[in-house]
C-alpha positions in Angstrom: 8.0 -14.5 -0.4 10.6 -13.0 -2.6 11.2 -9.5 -3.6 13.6 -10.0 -6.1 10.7 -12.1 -7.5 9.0 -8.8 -8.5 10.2 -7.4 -11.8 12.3 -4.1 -11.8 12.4 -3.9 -8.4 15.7 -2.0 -7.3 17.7 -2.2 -4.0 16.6 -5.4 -2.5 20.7 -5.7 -1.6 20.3 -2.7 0.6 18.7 -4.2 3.9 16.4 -1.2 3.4 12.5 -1.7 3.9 10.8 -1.5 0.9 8.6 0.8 0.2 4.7 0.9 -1.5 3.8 4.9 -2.0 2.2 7.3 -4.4 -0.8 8.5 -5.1 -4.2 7.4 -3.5 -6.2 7.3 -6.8 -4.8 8.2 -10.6 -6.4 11.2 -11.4 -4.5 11.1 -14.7 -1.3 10.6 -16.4 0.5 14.0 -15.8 0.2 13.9 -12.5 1.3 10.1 -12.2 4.1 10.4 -13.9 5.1 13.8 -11.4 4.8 11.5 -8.3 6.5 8.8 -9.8 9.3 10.5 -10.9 10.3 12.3 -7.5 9.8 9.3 -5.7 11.9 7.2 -7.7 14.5 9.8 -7.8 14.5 10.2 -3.2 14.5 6.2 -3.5 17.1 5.8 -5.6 19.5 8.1 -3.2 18.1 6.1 -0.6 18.4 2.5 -2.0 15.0 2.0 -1.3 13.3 -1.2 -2.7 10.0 0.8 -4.4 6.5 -0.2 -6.0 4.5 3.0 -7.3 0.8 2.7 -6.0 -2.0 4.0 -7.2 -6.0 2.7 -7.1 -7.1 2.4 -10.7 -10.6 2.6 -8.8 -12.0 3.7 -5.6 -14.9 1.0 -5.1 -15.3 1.3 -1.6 -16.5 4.7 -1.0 -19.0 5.5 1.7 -21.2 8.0 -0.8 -22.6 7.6 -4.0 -21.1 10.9 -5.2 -17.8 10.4 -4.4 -14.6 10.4 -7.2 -14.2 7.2 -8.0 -11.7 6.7 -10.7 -10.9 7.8 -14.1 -12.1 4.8 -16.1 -10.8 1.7 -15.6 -8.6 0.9 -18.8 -7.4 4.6 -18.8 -6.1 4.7 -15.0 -4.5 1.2 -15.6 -2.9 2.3 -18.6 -1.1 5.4 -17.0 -0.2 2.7 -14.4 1.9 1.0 -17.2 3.0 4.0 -18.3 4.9 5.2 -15.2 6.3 1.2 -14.6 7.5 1.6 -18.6 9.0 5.1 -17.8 10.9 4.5 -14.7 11.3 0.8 -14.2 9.3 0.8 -11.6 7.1 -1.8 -10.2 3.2 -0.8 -9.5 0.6 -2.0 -7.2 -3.4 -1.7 -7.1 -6.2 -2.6 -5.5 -8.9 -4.7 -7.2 -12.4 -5.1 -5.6 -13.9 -8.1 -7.9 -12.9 -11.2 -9.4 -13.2 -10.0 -12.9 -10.7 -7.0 -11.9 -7.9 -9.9 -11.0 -7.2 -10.9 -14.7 -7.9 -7.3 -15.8 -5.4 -5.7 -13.4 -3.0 -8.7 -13.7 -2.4 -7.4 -17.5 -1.0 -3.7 -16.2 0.8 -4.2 -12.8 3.1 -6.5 -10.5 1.3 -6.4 -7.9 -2.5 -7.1 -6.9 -3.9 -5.8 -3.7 -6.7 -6.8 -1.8 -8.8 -3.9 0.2 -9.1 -4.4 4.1 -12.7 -5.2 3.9 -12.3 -7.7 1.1 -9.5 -9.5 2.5 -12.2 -12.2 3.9 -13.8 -13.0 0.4 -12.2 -16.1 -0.8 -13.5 -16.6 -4.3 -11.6 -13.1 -4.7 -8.1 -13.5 -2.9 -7.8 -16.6 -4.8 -8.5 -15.1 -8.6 -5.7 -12.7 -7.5 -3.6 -15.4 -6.4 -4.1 -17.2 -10.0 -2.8 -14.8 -11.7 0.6 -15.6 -10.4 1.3 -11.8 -9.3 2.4 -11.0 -6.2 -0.7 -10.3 -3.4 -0.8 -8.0 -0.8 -3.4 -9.1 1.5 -4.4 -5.6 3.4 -5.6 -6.8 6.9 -9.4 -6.5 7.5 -9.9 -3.4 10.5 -11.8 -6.1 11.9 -9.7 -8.7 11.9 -6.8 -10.1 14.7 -3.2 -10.6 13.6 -3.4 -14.2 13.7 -6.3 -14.6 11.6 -4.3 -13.1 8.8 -2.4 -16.8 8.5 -5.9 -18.1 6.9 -5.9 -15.4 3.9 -2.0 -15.8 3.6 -2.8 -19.5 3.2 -5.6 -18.8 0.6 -3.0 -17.4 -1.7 -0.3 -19.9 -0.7 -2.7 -23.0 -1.1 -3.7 -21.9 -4.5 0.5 -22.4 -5.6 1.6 -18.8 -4.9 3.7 -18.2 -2.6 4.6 -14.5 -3.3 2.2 -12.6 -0.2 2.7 -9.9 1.4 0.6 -8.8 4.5 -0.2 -5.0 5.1 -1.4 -3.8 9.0 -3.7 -0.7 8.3 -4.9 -0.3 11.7 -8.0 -2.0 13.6 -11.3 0.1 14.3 -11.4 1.8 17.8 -14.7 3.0 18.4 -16.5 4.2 15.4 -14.2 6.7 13.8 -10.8 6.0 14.7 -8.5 3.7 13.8 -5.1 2.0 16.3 -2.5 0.0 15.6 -1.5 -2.5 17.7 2.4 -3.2 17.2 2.0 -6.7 18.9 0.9 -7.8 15.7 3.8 -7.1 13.6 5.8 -10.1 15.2 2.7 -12.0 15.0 2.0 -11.9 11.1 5.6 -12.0 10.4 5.2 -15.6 11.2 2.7 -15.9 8.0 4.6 -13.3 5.7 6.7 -10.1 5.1 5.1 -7.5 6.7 4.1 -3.5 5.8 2.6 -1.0 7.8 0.0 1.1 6.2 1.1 4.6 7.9 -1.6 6.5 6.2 -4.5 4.8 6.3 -3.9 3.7 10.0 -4.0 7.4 10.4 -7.7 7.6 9.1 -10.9 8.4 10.8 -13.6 7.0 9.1 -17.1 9.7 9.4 -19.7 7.8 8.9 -22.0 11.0 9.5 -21.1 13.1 6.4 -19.4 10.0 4.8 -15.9 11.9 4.1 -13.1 10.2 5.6 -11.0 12.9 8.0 -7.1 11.9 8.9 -4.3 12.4 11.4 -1.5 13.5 8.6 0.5 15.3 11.4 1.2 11.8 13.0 2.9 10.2 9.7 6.2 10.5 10.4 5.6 9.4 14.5 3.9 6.1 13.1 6.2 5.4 10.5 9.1 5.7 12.7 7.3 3.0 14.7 6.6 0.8 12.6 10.3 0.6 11.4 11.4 0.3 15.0 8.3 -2.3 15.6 10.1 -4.2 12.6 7.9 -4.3 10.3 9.9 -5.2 6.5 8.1 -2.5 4.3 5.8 0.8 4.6 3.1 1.9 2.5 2.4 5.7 2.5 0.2 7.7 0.0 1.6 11.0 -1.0 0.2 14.0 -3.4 2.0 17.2 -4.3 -1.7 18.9 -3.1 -3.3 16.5 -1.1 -6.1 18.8 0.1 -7.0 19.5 -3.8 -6.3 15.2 -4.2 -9.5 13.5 -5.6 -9.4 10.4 -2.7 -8.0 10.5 1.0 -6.2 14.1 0.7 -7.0 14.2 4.4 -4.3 11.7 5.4 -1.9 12.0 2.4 1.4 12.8 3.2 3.0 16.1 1.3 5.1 15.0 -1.7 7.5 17.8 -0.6 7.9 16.1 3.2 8.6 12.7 1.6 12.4 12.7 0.9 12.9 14.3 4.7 10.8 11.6 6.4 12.4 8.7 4.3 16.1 10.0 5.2 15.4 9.5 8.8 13.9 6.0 8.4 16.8 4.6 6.6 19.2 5.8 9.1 16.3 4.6 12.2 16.7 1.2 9.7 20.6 1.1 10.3 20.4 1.6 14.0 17.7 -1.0 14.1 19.4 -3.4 12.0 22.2 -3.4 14.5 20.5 -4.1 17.3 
């Protein structure tokens, strides 16, 4: 794996972890383009390697009348849009093997969900397209059965992967993560620590997800002294009026704080 292998991708000089953040879904292009912009503006300062995220679908949604995107062509549209207007790189999740080739056409990055990571006809259409993959690690899975997906995209002649650690299921609604795991899967590839989605809990009773958003900057701060190479945190400017996840969405206005202190946690650590 390579990051300056991912176009427009700035700071990879630094010795900074990179950075996957922004929205959970794209509600539309207004605000898109608002997250984008302040993030890339705190990264920059930073020297932050950054990919904008955002789901140009939410496929995996426990009810049937949940949002689920804005239409497909339209949300992946506005995802060009904000790589075109800030030279930023962009990441999202696809769900089926005709989404691969689709997706490929808009962003730099393809990312496979948690609970798809296992389905192989789909990890390897992503891995075709010659885009860099970020295998999310199933809840269900150990760290060392990650080095089997890795190699699904590696034997199919890409070797750009990345793996993401979103936390394993604890019981029914609660999700931990086990920092053993970071050295472990840094064996098979870079590693990222999902910060908000391993602060999720999953309610399987009214089938709205709840969160620990309190806990983001404690978890982060782990995971950058665990090791791991990159974080992935969503962020909103109202994530209790956000569309997807607004319960473990980290404040756009807390961003720039919490990503001072990791970089300077980053220095220390990098010293060590």
């Amino acid at each position: 794996m390579d990051l300056t292998k991912i176009p427009q991708l700035k700071n990879t000089d630094s010795n900074q972890f990179f950075l996957l953040s922004g929205p959970c879904a794209i509600e539309g292009e207004d605000m898109a383009l608002r997250i984008a912009e302040h993030i890339m503006e705190v990264t920059d300062r930073l020297k932050i390697p950054y990919v904008f995220k955002g789901s140009f679908k939410k496929a995996n949604r426990s009810r049937v009348d949940s949002f689920t995107g804005i239409g497909d062509e339209k949300a992946l549209k506005i995802l060009r849009k904000v790589s075109e207007t800030f030279k930023v790189p962009t990441v999202t999740d696809i769900h089926e093997i005709s989404d691969a080739k689709m997706a490929a056409e808009y962003v730099d990055i393809l990312q496979i969900p948690a609970f798809l990571v296992r389905q192989t006809d789909l990890v390897i259409a992503a891995a075709e397209t010659g885009k860099t993959i970020n295998l999310k690690k199933g809840q269900f899975m150990s760290p060392e059965s990650m080095k089997h997906a890795v190699a699904k995209v590696t034997d199919s002649g890409n070797d750009q992967v990345i793996i993401t650690d979103r936390g394993t299921m604890f019981g029914y609604q609660d999700m931990i993560v086990d920092f053993r795991g970071v050295p472990t899967m840094k064996q098979y590839a870079p590693v990222v620590l999902d910060v908000t989605h391993s602060l999720q809990q999953p309610n399987q009773t009214s089938g709205v997800t709840g969160g620990r958003p309190a806990l983001i900057s404690t978890m982060a701060r782990a995971g950058i002294a665990a090791g791991v190479d990159g974080l992935f945190m969503e962020t909103h400017f109202d994530p209790a009026n956000a569309k997807s996840d607004g319960a473990n969405m980290l404040p756009l206005d807390k961003l720039e704080t919490l990503l001072t202190q990791l970089t300077r946690l980053r220095e220390t650590i990098n010293q060590l």
